[in-house]
N, C-alpha and C positions, 0 to 999 in steps of 0.2 A: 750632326744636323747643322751645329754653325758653320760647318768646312763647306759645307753645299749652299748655305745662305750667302756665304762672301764669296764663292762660287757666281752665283743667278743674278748678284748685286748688277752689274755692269747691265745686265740684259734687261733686267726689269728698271731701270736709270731712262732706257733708252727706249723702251716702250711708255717709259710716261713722257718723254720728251718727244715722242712723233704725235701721241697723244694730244700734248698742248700745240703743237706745230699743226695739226691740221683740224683747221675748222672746217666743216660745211657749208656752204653756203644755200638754205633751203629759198625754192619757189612756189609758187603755189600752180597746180595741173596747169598745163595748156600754156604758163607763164611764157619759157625764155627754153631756149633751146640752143645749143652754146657748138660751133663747127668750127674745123682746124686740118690742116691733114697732116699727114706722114708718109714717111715712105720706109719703104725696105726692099732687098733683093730677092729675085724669087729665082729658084730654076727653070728655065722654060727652054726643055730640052736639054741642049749642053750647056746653055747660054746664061750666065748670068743677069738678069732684067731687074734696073730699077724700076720700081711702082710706087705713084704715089697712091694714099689712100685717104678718101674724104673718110672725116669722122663727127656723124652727130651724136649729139650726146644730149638726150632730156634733161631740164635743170631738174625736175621732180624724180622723179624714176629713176635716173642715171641709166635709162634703156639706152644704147646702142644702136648704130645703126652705119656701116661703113659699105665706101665702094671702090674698088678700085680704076684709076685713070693712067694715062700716057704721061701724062702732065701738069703741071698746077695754075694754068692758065684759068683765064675769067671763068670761060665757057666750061671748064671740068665745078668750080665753085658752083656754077650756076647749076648744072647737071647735078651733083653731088647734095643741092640744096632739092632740089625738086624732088629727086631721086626718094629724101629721107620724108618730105611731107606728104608725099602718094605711100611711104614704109607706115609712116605715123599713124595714117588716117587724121590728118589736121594741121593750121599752120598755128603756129604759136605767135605768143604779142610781140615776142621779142627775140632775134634773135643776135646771139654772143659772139663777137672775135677777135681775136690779138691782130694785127695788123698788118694783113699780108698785103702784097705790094699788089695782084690782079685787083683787091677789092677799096687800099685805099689808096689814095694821091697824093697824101701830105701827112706828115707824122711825126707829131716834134715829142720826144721821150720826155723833156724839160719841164714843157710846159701842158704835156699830155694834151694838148691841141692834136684835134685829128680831125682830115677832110677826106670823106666816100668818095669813091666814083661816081660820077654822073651815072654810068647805065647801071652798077647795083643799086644807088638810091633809085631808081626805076623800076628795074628788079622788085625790089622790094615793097616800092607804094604798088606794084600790082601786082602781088600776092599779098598783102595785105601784114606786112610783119613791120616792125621797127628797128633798123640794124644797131647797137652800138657795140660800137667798139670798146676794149680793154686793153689797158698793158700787159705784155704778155710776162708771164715769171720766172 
């Protein structure tokens, strides 16, 4: 029994340490809805195709909700935002993002100064959300 305890030791070390490494961050329904994309390659035919992929993510639920685009330009952001609050049924108060260059124009990591775009702050006051941004991790 003890050969199998100093065995598991390392594994169970390290499941308490992801443990303390990840907190939650809870919202409350409807709060904050948090988007970003990625990409990967897909097969399309013979052809290797990058894609990127909007991804929103409920603060409450941590529901899902992805699309795929050609590219990560404003107009895919804005697509991939609309996209997710006609999926949702709802716009949230707030919505979350690390600092991508279609959405912001200025970005100082230092002093965590950050300036939106004129047309997503636009974007935004009409659909009725609150954009902030975050450092990304």
């Amino acid at each position: 029994m003890r050969t199998i305890e100093r065995v598991v030791a390392p594994l169970r070390q390290s499941l308490v340490e992801e443990a303390c490494a990840t907190v939650r961050y809870e919202t409350r329904p409807g709060h904050q809805l948090q988007i970003d994309f990625g990409e990967t390659h897909v097969p399309i035919g013979e052809v290797s195709t990058r894609v990127h992929l909007s991804v929103a993510t409920l603060g409450y639920s941590r529901r899902l909700f992805t699309e795929a685009y050609g590219h990560e330009r404003q107009s895919a952001w804005f697509a991939g935002l609309e996209a997710a609050f006609h999926h949702f049924p709802g716009i949230p108060r707030e919505v979350l993002l690390d600092s991508p260059r279609a959405l912001v124009d200025y970005h100082n990591a230092d002093t965590r100064e950050v300036r939106l775009n004129a047309r997503f702050l636009a974007f935004a006051r009409d659909w009725g959300f609150t954009p902030r941004s975050c450092a990304p991790v």
